[in-house]
NUMARKOL-755832 format. One line per 5 residues: number of its first residue (from 1); for each residue x, y, z of N, C-alpha, C, O. Coordinates in Angstrom, 3 decimals, decimal comma. Each point is the difference from the previous one (the first is absolute). Layout:
residues N
NUM> X:Y:Z:X:Y:Z:X:Y:Z:X:Y:Z | ...
//
This chain:
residues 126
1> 18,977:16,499:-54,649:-0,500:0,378:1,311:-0,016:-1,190:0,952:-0,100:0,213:1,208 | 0,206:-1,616:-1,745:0,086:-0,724:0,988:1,275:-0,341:0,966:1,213:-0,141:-0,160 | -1,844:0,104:0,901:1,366:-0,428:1,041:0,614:1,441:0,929:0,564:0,117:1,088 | -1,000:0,828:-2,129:0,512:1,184:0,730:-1,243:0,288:1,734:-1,170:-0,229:0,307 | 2,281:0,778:0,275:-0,809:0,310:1,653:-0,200:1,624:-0,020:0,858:0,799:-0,377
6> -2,282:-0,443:0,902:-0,325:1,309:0,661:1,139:0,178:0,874:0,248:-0,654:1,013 | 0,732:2,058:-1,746:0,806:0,720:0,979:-0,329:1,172:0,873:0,607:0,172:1,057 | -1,472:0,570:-1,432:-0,293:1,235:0,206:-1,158:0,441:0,309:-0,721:-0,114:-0,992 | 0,184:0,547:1,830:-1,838:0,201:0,384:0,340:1,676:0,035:1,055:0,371:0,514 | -1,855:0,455:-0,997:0,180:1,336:0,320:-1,720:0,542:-0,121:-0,661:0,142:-1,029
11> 0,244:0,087:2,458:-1,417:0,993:-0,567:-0,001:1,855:0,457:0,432:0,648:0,954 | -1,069:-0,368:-2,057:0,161:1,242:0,602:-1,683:0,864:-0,143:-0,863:-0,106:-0,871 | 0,914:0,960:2,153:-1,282:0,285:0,629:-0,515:1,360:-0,847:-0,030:0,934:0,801 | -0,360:-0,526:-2,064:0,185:1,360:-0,662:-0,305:1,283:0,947:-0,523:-0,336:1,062 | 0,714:1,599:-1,197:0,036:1,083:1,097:-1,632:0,337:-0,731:-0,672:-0,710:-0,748
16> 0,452:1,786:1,192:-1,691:0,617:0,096:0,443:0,775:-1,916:-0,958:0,028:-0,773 | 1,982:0,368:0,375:-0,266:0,700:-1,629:0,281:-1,380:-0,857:-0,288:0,226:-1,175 | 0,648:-1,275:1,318:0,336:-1,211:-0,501:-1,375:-0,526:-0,485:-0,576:-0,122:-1,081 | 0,284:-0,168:2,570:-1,298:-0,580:-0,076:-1,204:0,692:-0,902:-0,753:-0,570:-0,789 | 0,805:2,075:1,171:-1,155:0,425:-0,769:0,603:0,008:-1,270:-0,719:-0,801:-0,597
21> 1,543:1,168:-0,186:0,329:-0,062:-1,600:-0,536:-1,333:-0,275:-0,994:-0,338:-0,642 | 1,985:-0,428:1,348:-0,391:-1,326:-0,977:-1,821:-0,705:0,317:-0,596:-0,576:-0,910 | 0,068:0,741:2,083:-1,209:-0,721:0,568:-1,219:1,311:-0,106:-1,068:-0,338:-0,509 | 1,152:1,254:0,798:-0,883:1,090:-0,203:-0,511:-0,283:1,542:-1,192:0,145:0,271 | 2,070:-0,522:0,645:-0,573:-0,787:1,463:0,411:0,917:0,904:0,735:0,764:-0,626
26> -0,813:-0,379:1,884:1,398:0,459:1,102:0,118:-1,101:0,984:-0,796:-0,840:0,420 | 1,872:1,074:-0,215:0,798:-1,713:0,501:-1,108:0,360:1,678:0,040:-0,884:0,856 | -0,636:1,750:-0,659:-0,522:-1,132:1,473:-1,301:-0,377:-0,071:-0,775:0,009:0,956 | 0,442:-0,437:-2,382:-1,361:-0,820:-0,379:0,642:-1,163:-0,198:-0,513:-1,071:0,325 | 1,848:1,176:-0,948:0,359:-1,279:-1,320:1,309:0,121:0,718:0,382:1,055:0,508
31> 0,387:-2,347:-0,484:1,347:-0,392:-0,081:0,363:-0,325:-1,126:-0,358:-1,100:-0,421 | 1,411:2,209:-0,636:0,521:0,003:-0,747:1,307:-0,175:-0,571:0,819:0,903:0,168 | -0,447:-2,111:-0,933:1,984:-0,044:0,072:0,331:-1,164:-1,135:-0,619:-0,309:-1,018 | 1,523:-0,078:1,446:0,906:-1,200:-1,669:0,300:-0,823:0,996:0,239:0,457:1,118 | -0,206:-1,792:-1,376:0,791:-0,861:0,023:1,329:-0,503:-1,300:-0,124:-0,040:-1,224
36> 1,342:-0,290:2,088:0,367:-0,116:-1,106:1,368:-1,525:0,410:0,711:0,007:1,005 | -0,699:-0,770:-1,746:0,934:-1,331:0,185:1,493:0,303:-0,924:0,157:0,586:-1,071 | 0,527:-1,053:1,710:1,007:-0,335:-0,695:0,636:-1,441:-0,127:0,562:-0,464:0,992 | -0,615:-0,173:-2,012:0,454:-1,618:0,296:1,888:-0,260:-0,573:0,754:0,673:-0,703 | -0,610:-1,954:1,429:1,463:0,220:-0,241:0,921:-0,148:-1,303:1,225:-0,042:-0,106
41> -2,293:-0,025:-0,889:0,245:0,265:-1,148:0,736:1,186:-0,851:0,849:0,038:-0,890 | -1,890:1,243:1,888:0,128:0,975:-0,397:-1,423:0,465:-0,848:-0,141:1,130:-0,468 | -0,871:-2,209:0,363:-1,161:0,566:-0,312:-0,540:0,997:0,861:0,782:0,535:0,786 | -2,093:-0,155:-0,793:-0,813:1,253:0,721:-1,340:0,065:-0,355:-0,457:0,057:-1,142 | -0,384:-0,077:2,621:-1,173:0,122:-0,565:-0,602:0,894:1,236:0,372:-0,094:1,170
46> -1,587:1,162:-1,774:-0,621:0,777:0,610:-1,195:-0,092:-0,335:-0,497:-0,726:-0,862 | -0,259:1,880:1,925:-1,756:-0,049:-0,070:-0,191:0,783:1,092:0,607:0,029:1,070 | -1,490:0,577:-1,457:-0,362:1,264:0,603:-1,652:-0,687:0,717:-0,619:-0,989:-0,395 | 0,238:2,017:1,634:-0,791:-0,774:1,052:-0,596:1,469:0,114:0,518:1,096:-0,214 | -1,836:-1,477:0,643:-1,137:1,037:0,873:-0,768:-1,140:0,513:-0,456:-0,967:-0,609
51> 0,377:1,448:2,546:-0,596:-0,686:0,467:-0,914:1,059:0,983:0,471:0,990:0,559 | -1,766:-1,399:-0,493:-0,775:0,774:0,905:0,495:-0,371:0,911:0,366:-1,162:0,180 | -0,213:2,433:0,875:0,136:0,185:1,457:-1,168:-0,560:0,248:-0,566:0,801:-0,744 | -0,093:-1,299:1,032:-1,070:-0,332:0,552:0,225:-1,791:-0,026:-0,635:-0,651:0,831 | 1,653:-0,154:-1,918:0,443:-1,564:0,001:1,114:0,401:0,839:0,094:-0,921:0,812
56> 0,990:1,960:-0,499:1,075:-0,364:0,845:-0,527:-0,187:1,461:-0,835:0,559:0,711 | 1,736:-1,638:-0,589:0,465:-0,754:1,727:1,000:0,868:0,472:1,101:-0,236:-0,497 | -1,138:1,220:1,345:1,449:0,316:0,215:1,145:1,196:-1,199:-0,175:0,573:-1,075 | 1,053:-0,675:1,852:0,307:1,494:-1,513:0,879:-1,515:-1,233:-0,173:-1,207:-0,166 | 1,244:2,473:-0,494:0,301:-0,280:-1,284:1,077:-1,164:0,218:0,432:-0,774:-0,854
61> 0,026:0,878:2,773:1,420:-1,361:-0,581:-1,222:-0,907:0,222:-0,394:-0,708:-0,927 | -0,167:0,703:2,020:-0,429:-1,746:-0,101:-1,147:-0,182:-1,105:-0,246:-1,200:-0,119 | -0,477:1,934:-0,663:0,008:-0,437:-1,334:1,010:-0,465:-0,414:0,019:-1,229:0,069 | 0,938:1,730:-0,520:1,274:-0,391:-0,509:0,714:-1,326:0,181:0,598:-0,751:-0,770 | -0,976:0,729:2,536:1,391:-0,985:-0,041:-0,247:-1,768:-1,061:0,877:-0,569:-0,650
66> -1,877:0,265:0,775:-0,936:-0,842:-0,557:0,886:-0,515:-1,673:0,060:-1,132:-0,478 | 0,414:2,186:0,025:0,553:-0,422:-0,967:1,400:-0,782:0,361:0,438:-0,856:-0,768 | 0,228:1,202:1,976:1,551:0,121:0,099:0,244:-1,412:0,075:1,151:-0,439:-0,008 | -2,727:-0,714:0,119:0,673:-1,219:-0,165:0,341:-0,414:-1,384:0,630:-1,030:-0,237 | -1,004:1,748:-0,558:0,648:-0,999:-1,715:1,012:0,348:-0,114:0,595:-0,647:-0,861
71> 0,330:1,857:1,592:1,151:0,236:0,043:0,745:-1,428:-0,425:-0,500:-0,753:0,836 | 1,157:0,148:-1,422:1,051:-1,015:-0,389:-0,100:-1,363:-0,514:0,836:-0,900:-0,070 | -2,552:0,994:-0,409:-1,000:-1,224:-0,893:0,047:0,581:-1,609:-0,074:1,177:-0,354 | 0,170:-1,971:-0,204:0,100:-0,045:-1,396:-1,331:0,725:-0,186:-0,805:0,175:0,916 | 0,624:0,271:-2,288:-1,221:0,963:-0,763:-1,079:-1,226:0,327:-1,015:0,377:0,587
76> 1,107:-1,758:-0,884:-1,150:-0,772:0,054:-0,344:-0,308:1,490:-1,193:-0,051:0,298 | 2,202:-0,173:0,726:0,027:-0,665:1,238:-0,729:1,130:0,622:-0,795:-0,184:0,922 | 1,135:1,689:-1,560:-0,885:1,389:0,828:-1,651:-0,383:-0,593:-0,877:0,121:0,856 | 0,508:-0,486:-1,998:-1,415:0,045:-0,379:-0,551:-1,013:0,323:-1,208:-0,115:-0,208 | 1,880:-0,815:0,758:-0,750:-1,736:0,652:-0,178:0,471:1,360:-0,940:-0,418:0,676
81> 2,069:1,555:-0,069:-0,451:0,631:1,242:-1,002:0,564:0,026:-0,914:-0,596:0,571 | 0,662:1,739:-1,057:-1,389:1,142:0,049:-1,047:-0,500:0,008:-0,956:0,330:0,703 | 1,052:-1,931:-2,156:-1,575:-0,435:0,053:-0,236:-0,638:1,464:-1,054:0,184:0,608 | 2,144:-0,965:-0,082:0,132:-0,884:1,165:-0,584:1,204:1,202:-0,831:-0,275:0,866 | 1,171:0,997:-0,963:-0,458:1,259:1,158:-1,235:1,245:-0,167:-0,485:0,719:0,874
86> 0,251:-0,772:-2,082:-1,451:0,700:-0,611:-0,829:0,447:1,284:-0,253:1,203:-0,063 | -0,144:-1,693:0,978:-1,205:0,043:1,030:0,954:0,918:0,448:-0,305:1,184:-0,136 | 1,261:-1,416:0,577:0,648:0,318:1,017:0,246:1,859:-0,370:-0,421:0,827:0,808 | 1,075:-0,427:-1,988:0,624:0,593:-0,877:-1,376:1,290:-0,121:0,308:1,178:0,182 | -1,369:-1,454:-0,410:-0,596:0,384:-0,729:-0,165:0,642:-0,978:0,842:0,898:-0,016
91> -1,963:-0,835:-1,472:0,065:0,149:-1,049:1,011:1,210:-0,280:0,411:-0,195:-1,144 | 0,049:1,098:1,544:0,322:1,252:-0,369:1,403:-0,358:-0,284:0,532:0,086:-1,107 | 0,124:-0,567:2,391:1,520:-0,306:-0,072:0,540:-1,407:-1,479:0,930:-0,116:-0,798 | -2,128:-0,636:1,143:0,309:-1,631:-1,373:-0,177:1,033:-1,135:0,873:-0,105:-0,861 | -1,611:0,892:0,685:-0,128:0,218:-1,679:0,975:1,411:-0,084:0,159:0,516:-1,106
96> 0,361:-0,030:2,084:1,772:0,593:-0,086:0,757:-0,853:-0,240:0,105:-0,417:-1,153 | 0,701:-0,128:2,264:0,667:-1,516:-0,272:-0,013:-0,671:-1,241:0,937:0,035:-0,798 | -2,153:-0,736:0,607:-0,003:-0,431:-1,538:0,417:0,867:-1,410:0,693:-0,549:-0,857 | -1,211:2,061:0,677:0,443:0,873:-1,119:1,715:-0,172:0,186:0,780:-0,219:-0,927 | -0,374:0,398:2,557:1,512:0,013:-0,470:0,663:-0,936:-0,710:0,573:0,251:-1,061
101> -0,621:-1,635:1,728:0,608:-0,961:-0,420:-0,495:-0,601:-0,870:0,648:-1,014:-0,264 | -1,738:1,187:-0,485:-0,121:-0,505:-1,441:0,632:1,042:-0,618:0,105:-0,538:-1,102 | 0,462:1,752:0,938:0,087:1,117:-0,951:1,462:0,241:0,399:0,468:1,133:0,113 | 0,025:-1,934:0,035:1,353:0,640:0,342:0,791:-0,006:-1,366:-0,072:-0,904:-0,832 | 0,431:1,441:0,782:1,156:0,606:-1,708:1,509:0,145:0,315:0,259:0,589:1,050
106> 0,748:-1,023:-1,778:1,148:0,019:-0,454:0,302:1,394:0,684:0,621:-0,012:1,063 | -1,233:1,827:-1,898:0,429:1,116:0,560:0,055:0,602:0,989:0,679:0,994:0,256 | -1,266:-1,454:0,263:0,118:0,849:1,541:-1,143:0,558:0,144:-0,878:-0,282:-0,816 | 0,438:1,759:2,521:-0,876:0,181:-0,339:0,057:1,455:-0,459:1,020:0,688:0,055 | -2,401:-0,214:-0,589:0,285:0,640:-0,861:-0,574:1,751:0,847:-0,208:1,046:-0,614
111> 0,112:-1,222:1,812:0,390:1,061:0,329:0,611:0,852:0,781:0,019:-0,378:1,171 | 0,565:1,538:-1,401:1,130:1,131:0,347:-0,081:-0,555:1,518:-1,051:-0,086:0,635 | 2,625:-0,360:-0,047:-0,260:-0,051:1,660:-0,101:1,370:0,914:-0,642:0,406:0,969 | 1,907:0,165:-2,076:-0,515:1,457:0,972:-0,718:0,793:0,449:0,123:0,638:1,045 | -1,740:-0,595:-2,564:-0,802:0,198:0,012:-1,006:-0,582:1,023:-0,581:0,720:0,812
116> 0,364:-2,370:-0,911:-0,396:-0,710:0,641:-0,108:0,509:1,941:-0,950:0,354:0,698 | 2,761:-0,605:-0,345:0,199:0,503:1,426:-0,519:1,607:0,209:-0,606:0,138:1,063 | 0,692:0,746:-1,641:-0,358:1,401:0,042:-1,657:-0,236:0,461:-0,400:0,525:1,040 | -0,622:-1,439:-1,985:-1,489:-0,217:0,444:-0,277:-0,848:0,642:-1,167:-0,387:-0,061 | 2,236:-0,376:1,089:-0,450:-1,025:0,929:-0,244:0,454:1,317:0,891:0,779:0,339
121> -1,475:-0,902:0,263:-0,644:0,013:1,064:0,419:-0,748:1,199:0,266:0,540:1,074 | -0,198:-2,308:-1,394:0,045:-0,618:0,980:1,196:-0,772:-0,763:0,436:0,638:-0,958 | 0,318:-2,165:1,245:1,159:-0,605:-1,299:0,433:-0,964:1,733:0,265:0,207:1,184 | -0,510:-1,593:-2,472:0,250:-1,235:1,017:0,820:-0,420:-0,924:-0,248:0,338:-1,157 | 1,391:-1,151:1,425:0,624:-0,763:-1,013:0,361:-1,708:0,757:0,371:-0,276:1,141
126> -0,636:-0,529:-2,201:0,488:-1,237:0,695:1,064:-1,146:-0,726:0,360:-0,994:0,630
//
């Protein structure tokens, strides 16, 4: 994993039957969805997010965009970032961020895209 660079930022916003299967939530209490990396390895790492509506600034991109800077920093150069920006970030987004890029695996991720796009809602990619 070293040396390899974040290629791929993809989040996606889950729709209102997404959200409730997996969270028992409806998405306009909770912002519900995956993050998911792709590095230029070909590793992959994901993590799934619920955030009270009540912590969002604004809707789902500019949550979002926040990630699109580790876009092209190595797995370590992204986690010297997040801690470096923590205040900024706040807790919800660092301890996303962090599950990805420590957990990233050789296979890919491991779930159905079609499935995935069929229950998305909102879908930023960077």
């Amino acid at each position: 994993m070293e040396g390899c660079q974040i290629r791929t930022i993809e989040l996606h916003r889950f729709d209102r039957e997404l959200s409730e299967a997996r969270y028992h939530l409806d998405n306009r209490s909770c912002m519900c969805g995956l993050l998911s990396v792709t590095a230029s390895n070909g590793s992959c790492g994901c993590s799934e997010f619920a955030v009270p509506s009540t912590q969002l600034r604004g809707d789902f991109i500019q949550w979002a965009v926040v990630f699109q800077r580790l876009k092209g920093m190595t797995i370590q150069e992204g986690l010297d970032f997040i801690h470096l920006h923590q205040d900024t970030w706040g807790a919800a987004r660092v301890c996303l961020a962090e599950a990805v890029l420590t957990h990233m695996e050789q296979t890919g991720a491991a779930w159905n895209r079609t499935y995935l796009f069929d229950h998305t809602e909102a879908y930023v990619s960077f």
